[in-house]
N, C-alpha and C positions, 0 to 999 in steps of 0.2 A: 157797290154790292160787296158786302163781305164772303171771302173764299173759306170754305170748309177745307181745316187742316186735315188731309189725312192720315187715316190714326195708324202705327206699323204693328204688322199682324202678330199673336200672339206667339208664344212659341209652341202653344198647344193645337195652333190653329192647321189643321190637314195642308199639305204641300198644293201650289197651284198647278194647275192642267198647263200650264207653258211649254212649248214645245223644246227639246233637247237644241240647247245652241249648234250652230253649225261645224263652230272650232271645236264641240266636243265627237263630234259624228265623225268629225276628218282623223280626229288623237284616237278612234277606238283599234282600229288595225293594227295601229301600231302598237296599241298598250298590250293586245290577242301576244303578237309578234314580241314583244317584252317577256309577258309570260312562257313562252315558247324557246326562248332560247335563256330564259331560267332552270326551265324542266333538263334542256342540252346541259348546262352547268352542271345539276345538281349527276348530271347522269355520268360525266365525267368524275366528277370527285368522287362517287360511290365506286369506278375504275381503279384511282387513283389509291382505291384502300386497299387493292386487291394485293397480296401480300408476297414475297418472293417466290418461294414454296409454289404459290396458284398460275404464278406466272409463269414457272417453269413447266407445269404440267401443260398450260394453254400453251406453250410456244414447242414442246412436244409432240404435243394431236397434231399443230399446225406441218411439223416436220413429217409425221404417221402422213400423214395426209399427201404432203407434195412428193414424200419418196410413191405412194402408189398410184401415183397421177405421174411419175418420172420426170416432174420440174425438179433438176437437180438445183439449180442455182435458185432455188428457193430451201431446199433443205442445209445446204451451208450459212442462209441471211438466218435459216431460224435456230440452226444451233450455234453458228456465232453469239445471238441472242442466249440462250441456254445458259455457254458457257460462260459467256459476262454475269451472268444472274446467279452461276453457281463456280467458282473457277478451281472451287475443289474436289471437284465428281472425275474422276477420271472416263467413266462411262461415255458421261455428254464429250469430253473430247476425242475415243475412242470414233463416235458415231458422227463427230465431224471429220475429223479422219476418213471417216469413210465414203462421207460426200463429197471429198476434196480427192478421193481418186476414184470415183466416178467419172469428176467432173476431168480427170486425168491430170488432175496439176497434182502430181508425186512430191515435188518439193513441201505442198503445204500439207499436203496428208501425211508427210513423212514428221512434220513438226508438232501436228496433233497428235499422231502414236504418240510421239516422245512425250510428250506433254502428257500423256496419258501413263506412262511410263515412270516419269518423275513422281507420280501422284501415288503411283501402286506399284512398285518394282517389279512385282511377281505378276503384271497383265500380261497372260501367255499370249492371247489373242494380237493386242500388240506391238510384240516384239514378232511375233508371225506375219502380220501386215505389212511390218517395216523392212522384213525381209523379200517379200512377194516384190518390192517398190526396188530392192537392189537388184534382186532377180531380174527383172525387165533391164534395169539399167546395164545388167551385165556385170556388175560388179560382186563376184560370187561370193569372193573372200567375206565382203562385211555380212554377206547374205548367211553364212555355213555360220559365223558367228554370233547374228541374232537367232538360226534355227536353233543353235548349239543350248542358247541361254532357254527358248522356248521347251523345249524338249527336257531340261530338266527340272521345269516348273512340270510340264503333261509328260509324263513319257510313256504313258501308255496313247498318245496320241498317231494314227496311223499318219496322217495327213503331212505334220513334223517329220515323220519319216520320211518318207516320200520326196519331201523338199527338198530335204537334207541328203538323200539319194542323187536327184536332178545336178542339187549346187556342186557335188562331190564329183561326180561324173563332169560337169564342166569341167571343173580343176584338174581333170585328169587324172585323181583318184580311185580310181574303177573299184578298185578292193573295196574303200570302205561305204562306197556308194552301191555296190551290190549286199555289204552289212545291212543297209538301212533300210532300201526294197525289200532286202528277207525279212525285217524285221516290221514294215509296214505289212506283209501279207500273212504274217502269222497274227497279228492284230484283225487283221481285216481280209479276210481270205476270199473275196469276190473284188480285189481291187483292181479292175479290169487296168488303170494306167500304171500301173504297177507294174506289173507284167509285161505288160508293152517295151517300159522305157528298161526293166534287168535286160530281158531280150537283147536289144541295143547292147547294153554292158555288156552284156556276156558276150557277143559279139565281138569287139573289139579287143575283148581280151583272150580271142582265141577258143574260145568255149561253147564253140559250136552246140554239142549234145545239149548243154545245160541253154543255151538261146531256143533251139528246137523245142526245148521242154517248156520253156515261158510261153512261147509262140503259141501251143499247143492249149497251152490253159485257158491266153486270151480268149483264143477264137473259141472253147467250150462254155466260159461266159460270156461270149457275145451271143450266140445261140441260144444259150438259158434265156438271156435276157429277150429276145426276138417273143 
């Protein structure tokens, strides 16, 4: 009996009803899963373009954000960030500075002012922080002489005064620390700690009447303020 060759199908011929191999059933998960962690790639390198500039404002909000949620030791991770991204803003280091004495480590806020310092000589803000940080330490002398350099960048500033009053009066200065009160409250004539701390000076320097009279003023703007 001769066998009929079978003839191979045309290439025009409609595809067979044959069922999907098995090995292809088991590869489709995986091929979804292929696709899926292409889309993860492409979603990264479209990150990836994200340019300095954008990154610094994104690692900004991120700071915005953890200063008013009070994770301090995330706003030092994000302006560490910042100031790697930009290391010529005196600002971004001013504002690490100032998470780094929050977080109370003085040493490294004291090297962020500086650094912020270097960048802009005239940062009144600053050289006023860096003094606040010897203040605590006690150390008045370097303290009178960042207020000194602050104060002639602002010197209409009341607050400069004020400092520069407190550091003076440490030093046992009384005279020119009662200057610098005077001259914080003619700036600012509701400075209630003002008042408080000439009181003091005048006190010690014997000046009773002139202490009574500070006294007097406090306690009229503590009342206003009530």
């Amino acid at each position: 009996m001769t066998k009929t060759k079978k003839q191979a199908p045309d290439i025009g011929d409609e595809p067979s009803n044959d069922k999907v191999p098995l090995s292809f059933a088991l590869q489709w998960p995986a091929i979804k899963l292929g696709q899926a962690l292409v889309n993860v790639v492409d979603g990264y390198k479209k990150l990836f373009k994200i340019g300095p500039s954008d990154l610094k404002s994104l690692y900004l909000k991120k700071y915005e954000t953890a200063d008013r949620k009070g994770e301090n030791w995330k706003c030092i991770r994000w302006m560490q960030k910042v100031t790697a991204i930009d290391p010529d803003d005196p600002d971004s280091f001013y504002l690490l500075g100032v998470a780094h004495e929050k977080g109370r480590d003085r040493e490294s806020a004291i090297e962020a002012y500086e650094q912020a310092i270097l960048l802009k000589p005239d940062y009144a803000k600053a050289h006023y922080r860096i003094a606040i940080q010897y203040l605590a330490k006690r150390d008045f002398k370097t303290a009178v002489e960042l207020l000194e350099k602050a104060l002639a960048i602002e010197p209409d500033s009341s607050e400069l005064h004020f400092r520069l009053g407190v550091a003076y009066d440490r030093l046992q200065k009384h005279e020119k620390a009662i200057t610098h009160f005077s001259e914080a409250t003619k700036i600012k004539p509701d400075f209630l700690k003002v008042y408080k701390n000439m009181a003091l000076t005048y006190d010690t320097l014997g000046k009773h009447k002139e202490a009574s009279e500070c006294l007097r003023h406090a306690l009229e703007l503590e009342e206003t303020a009530i």
